[in-house]
LUMFIMAR-709781 format. One record per residue: x, y, z of N, C-alpha, C, O in turn; residue in three letters. Coordinates in steps of 0.02 Angstrom, whole numbers, padded with zeros to 5 digits, always signed. Example, Ala and Ser with C-alpha at 12.3 -4.5 7.8 and 13.67 -1.06 7.14 Angstrom:
2
+00660-00284+00390+00615-00225+00390+00660-00165+00390+00712-00166+00423ALA;+00642-00112+00354+00684-00053+00357+00645+00002+00394+00670+00057+00402SER;
//
This chain:
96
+02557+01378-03440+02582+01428-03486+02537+01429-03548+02513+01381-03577UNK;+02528+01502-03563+02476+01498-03648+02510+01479-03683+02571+01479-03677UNK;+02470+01453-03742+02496+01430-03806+02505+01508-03850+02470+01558-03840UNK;+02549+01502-03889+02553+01573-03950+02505+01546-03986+02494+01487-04000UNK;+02467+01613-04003+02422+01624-04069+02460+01621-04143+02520+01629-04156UNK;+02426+01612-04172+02445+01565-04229+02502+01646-04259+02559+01643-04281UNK;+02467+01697-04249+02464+01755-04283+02549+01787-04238+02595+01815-04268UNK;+02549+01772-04163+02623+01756-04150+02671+01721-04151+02725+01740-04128UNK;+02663+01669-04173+02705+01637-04203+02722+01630-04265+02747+01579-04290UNK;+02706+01690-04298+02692+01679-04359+02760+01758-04359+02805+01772-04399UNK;+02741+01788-04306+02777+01865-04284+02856+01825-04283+02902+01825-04322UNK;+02844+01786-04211+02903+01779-04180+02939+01733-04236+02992+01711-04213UNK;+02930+01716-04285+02968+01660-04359+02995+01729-04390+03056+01738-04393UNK;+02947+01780-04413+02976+01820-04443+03024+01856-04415+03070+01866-04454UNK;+03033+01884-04352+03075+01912-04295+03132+01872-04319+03187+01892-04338UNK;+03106+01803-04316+03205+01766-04304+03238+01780-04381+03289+01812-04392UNK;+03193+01745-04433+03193+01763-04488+03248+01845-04515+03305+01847-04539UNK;+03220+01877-04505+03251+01952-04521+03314+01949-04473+03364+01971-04502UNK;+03330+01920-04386+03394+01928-04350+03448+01893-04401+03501+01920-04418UNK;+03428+01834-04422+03460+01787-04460+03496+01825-04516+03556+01834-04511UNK;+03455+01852-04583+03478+01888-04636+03520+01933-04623+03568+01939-04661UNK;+03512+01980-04559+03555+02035-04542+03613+01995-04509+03663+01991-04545UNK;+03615+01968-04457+03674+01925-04434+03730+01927-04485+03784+01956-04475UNK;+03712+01890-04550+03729+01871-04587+03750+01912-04657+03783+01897-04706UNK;+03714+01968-04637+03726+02022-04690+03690+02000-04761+03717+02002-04817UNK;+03644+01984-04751+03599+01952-04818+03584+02028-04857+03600+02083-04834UNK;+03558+02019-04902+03522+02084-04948+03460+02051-04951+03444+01996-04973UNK;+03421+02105-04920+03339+02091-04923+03305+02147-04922+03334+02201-04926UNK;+03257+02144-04918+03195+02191-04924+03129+02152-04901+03110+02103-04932UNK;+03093+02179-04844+03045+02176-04798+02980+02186-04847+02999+02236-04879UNK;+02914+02170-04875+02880+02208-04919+02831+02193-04879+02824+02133-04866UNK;+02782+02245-04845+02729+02235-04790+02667+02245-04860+02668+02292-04899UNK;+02623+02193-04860+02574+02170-04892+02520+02142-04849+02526+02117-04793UNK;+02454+02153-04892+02381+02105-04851+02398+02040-04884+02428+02041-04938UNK;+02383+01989-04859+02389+01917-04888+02340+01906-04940+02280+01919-04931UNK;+02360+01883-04993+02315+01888-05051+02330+01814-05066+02309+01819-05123UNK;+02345+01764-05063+02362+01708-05066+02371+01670-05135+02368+01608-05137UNK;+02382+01714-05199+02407+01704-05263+02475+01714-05273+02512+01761-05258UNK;+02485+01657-05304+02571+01681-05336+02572+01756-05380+02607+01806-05376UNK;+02529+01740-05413+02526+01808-05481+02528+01865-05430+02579+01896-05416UNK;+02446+01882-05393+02450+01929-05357+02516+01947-05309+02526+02008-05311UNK;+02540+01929-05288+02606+01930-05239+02667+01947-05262+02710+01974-05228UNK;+02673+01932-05317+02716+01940-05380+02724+02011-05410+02773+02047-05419UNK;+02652+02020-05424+02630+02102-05449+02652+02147-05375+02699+02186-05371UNK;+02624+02136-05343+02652+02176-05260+02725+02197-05255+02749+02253-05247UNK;+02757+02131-05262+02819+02148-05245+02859+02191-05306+02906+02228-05288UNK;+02842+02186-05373+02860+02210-05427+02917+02149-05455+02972+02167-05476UNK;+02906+02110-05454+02970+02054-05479+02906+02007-05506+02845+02007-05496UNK;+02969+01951-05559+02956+01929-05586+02913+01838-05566+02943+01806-05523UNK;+02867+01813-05588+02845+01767-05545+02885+01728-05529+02898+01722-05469UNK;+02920+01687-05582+02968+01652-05553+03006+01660-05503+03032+01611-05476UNK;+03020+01740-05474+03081+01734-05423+03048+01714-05352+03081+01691-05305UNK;+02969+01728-05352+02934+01718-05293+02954+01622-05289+02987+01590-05330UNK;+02925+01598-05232+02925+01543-05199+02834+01518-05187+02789+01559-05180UNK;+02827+01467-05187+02770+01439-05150+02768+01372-05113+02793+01320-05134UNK;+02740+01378-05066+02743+01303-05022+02693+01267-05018+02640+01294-05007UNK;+02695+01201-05023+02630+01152-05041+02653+01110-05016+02704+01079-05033UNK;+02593+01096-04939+02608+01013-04902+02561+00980-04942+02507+00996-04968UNK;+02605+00919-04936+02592+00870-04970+02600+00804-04927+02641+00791-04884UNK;+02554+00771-04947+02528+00688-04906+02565+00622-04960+02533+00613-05012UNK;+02608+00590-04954+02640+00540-05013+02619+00486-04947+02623+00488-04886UNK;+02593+00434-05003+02566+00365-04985+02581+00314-05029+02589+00323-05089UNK;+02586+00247-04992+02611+00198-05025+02666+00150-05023+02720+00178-05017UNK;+02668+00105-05024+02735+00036-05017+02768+00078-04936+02823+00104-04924UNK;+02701+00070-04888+02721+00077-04813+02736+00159-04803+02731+00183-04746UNK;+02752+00199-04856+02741+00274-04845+02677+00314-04830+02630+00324-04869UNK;+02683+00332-04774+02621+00382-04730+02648+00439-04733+02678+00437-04679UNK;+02663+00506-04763+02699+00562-04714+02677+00607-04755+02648+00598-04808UNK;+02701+00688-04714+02674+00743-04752+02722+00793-04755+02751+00818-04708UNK;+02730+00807-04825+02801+00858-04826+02792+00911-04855+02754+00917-04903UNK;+02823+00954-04832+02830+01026-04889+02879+01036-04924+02938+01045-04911UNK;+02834+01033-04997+02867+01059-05045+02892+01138-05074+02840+01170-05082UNK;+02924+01162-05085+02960+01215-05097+02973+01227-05156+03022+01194-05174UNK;+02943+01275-05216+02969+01257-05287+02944+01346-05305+02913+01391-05277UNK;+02974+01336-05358+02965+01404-05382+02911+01435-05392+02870+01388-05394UNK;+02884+01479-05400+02804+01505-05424+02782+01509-05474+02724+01527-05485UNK;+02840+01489-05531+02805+01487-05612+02813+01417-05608+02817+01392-05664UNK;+02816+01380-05565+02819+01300-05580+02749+01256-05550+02719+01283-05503UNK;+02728+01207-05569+02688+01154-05557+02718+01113-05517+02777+01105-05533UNK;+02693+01071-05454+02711+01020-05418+02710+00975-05484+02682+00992-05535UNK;+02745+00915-05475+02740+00838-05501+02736+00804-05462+02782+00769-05442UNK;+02662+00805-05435+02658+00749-05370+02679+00675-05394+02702+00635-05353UNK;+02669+00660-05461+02715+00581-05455+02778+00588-05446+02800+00558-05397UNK;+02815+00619-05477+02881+00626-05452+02904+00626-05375+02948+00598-05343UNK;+02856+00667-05360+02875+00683-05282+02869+00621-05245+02916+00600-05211UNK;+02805+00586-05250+02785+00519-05212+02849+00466-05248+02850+00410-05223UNK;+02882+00474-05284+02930+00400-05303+02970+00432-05281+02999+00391-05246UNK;+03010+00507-05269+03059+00534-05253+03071+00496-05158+03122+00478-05128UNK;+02992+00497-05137+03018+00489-05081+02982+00405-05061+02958+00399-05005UNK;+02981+00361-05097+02971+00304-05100+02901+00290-05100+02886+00231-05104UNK;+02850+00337-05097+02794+00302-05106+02747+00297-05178+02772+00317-05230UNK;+02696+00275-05176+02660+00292-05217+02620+00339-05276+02613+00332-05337UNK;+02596+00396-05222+02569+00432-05224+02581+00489-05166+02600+00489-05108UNK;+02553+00549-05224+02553+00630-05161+02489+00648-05198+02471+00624-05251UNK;+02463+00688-05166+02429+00735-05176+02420+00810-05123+02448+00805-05069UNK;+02399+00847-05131+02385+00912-05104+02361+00911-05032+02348+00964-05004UNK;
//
């Protein structure tokens, strides 16, 4: 069996994504955009304010036996605190 292209699975997330909100009767709005990969820019697109956007940043925390890589989820007018994050989840250190 083929593997999905990155670019369908990327379809078929959003597919479930949107069944989900409607299921559920969410209030949303779809905004079809080129990927510009800035908070600011993405922000201006949608016409809202930065903060309401989202951004995701994996992150590697190491240290006192911690190996792992997580995604973080935080607002778009906000800064990671990778120390925080690495003691949040017992290690050392994170970085990007």
């Amino acid at each position: 069996m083929a593997e999905m292209t990155e670019v369908a699975k990327g379809v078929a997330t959003h597919q479930r994504l949107v069944a989900l909100l409607t299921q559920e009767n969410a209030r949303y709005r779809v905004v079809n955009h080129e990927a510009v990969g800035k908070c600011e820019a993405v922000s201006e697109i949608r016409g809202t304010a930065l903060g309401q956007g989202a951004k995701a940043l994996v992150c590697k925390v190491k240290g006192n036996g911690v190996n792992q890589h997580v995604l973080a989820i935080l607002a778009a007018d906000q800064q990671a605190d990778l120390s925080q994050l690495a003691s949040h989840l017992g290690g050392l250190r994170a970085s990007l």
